[in-house]
TIGU-292047 format. One record per residue (C-alpha): residue in one letter; x, y, z. Coordinates in Angstrom, 3 decimals. Example, Ala and Ser with C-alpha at 12.3 -4.5 7.8 and 13.67 -1.06 7.14 Angstrom:
TIGU-292047
{aa=A, u=12.300, v=-4.500, w=7.800}
{aa=S, u=13.670, v=-1.060, w=7.140}
***
This chain:
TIGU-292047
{aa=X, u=56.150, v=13.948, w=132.179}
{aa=X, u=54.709, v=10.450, w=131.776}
{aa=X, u=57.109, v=7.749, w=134.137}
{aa=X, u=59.235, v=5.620, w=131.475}
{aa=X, u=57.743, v=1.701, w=131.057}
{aa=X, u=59.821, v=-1.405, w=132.415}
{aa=X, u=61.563, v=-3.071, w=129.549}
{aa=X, u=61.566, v=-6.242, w=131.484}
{aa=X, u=57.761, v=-7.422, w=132.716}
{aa=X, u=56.083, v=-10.581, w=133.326}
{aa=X, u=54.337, v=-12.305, w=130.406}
{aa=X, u=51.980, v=-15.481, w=129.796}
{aa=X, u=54.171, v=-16.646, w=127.649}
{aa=X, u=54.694, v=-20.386, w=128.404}
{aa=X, u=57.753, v=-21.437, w=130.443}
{aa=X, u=57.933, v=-25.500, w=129.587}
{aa=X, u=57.433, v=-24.108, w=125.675}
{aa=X, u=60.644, v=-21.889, w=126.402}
{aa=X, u=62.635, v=-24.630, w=127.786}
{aa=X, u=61.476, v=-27.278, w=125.232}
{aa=X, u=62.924, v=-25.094, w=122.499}
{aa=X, u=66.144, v=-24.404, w=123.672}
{aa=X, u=69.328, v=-25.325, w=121.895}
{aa=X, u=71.598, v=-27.175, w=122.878}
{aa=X, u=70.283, v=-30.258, w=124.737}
{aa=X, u=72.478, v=-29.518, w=127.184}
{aa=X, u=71.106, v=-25.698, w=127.646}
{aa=X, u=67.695, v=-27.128, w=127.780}
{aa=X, u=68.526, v=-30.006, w=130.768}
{aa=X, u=70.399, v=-27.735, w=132.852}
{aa=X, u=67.400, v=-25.192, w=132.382}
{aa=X, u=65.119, v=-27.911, w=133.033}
{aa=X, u=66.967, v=-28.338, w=136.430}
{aa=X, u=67.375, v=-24.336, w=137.708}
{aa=X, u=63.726, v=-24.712, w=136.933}
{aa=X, u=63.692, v=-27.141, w=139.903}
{aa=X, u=65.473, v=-25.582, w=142.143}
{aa=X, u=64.351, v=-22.465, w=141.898}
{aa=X, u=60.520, v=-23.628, w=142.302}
{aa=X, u=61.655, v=-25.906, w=145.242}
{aa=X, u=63.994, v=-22.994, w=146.838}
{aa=X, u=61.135, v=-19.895, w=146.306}
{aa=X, u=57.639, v=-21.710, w=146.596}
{aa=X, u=56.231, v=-19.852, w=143.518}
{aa=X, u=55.371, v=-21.125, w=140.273}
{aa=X, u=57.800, v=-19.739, w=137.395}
{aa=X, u=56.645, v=-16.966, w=134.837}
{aa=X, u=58.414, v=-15.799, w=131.577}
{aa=X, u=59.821, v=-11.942, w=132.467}
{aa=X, u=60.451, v=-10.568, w=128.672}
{aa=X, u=60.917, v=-13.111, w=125.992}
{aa=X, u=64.251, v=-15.244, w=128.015}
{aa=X, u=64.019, v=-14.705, w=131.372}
{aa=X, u=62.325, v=-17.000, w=134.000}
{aa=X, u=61.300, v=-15.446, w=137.108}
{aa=X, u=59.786, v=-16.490, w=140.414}
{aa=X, u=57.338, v=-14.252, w=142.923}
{aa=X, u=57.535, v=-10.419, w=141.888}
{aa=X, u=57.921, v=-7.435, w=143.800}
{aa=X, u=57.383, v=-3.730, w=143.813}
{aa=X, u=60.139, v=-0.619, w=143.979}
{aa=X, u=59.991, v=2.871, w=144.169}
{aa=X, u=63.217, v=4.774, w=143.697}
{aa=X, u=64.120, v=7.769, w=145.532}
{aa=X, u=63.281, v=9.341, w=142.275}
{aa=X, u=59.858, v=8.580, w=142.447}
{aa=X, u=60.188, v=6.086, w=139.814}
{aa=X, u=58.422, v=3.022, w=140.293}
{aa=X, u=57.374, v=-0.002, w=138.807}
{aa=X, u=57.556, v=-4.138, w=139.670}
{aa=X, u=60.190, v=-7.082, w=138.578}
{aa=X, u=60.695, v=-10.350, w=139.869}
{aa=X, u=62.024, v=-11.240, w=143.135}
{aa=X, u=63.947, v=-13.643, w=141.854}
{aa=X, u=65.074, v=-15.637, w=138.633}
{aa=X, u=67.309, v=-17.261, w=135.649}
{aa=X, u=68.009, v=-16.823, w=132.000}
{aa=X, u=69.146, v=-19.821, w=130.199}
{aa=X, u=71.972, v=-17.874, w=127.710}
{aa=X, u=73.454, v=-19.536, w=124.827}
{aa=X, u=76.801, v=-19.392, w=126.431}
{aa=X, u=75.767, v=-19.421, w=129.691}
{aa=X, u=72.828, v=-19.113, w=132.615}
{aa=X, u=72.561, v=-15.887, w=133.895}
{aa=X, u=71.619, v=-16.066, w=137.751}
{aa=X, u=69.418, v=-12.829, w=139.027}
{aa=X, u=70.342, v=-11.983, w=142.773}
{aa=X, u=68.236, v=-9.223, w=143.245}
{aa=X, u=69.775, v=-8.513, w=146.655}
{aa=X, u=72.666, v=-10.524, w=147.454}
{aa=X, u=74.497, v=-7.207, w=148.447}
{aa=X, u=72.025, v=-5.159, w=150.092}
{aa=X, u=73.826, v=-4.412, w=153.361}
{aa=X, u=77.093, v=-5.984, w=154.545}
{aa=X, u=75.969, v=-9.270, w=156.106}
{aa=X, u=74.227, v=-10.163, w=153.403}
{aa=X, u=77.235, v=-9.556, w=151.114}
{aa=X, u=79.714, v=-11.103, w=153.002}
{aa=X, u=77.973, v=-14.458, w=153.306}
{aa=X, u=76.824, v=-14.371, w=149.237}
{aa=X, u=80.914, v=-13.407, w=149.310}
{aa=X, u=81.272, v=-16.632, w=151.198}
{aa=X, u=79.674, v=-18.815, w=148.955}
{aa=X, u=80.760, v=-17.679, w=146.139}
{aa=X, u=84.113, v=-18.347, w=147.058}
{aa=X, u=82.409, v=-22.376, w=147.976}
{aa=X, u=80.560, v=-22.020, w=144.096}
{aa=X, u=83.281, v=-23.230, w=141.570}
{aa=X, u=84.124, v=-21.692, w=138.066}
{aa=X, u=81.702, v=-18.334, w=137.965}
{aa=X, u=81.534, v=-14.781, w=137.626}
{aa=X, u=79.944, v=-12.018, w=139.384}
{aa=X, u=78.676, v=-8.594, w=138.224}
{aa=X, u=76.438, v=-6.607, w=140.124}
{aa=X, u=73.355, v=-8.176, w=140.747}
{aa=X, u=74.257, v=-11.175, w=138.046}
{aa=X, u=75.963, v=-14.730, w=138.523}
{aa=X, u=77.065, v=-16.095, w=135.418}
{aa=X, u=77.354, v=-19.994, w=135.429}
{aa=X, u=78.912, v=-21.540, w=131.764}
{aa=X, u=78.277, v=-25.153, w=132.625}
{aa=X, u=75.604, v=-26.375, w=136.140}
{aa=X, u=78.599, v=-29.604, w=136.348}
{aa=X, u=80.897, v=-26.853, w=137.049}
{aa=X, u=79.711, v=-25.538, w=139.995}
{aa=X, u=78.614, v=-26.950, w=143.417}
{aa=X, u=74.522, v=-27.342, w=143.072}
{aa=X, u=74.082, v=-27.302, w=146.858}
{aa=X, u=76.032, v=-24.089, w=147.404}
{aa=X, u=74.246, v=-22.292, w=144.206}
{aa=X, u=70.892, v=-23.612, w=146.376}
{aa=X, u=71.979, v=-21.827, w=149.381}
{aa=X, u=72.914, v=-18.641, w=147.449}
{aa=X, u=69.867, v=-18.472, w=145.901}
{aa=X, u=68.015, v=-19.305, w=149.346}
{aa=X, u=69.418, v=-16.444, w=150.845}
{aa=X, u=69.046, v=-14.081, w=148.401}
{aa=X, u=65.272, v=-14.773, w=148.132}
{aa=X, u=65.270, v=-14.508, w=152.177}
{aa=X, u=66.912, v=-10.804, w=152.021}
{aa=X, u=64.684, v=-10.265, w=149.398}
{aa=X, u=61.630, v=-11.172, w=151.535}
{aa=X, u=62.700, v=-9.263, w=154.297}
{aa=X, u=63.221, v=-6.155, w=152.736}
{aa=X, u=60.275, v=-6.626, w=149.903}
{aa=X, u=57.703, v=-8.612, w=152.077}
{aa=X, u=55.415, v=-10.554, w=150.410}
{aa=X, u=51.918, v=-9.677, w=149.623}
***
């Protein structure tokens, strides 16, 4: 039986177009500044992953299932109601979840589900403690997925 496809893969679609598009100006400077961080926080250059979300470095997976495949290693999406932060790993063993625990409880208005951080508004959270979550989620990230 043929392996089932990632929805979600990288694309050449153009990032800066993206941005420039999006509605409202608001969406599109805040997006315009996780763009930013994230390149100043990972080192890699950013890459459209399916038609909305921005991604940075990639890695592969292979499930105890045998299934396999690659996604990014880290990354945004710039929703209409509100940015959807991708923390690939912030709870892959207890230390690691109890400090992302930490500064989430540092972050300001949020919410949390699973591997997602969902910001409304970037004026409504701390910036320097989003940096830091994002920091060390690309660090457990590296050490469990090392870099090529």
């Amino acid at each position: 039986m043929a392996q089932a496809q990632n929805k979600t893969v990288a694309t050449d679609a153009d990032v800066a177009a993206y941005i420039a598009a999006l509605e409202p100006e608001r969406r599109r400077e805040e997006a315009e500044t996780l763009l930013a961080l994230y390149e100043r926080v990972t080192g890699e250059p950013a890459k459209m992953w399916g038609p909305s979300m921005i991604g940075f470095g990639s890695y592969d997976y292979t499930y105890d299932s045998g299934r396999s495949g690659t996604a990014m290693r880290s990354g945004f999406a710039p929703r209409k109601g509100k940015h959807s932060i991708y923390l690939m790993c912030g709870a892959c063993d207890d230390a690691a979840a109890q400090q992302q625990e930490t500064l989430l409880a540092r972050l300001g208005k949020h919410k949390m589900e699973k591997s997602c951080l969902y910001i409304n508004r970037l004026d409504q959270v701390d910036m320097g403690v989003l940096e830091l979550i994002i920091a060390n989620n690309v660090a457990e990230m590296n050490r469990l997925y090392p870099p090529a």
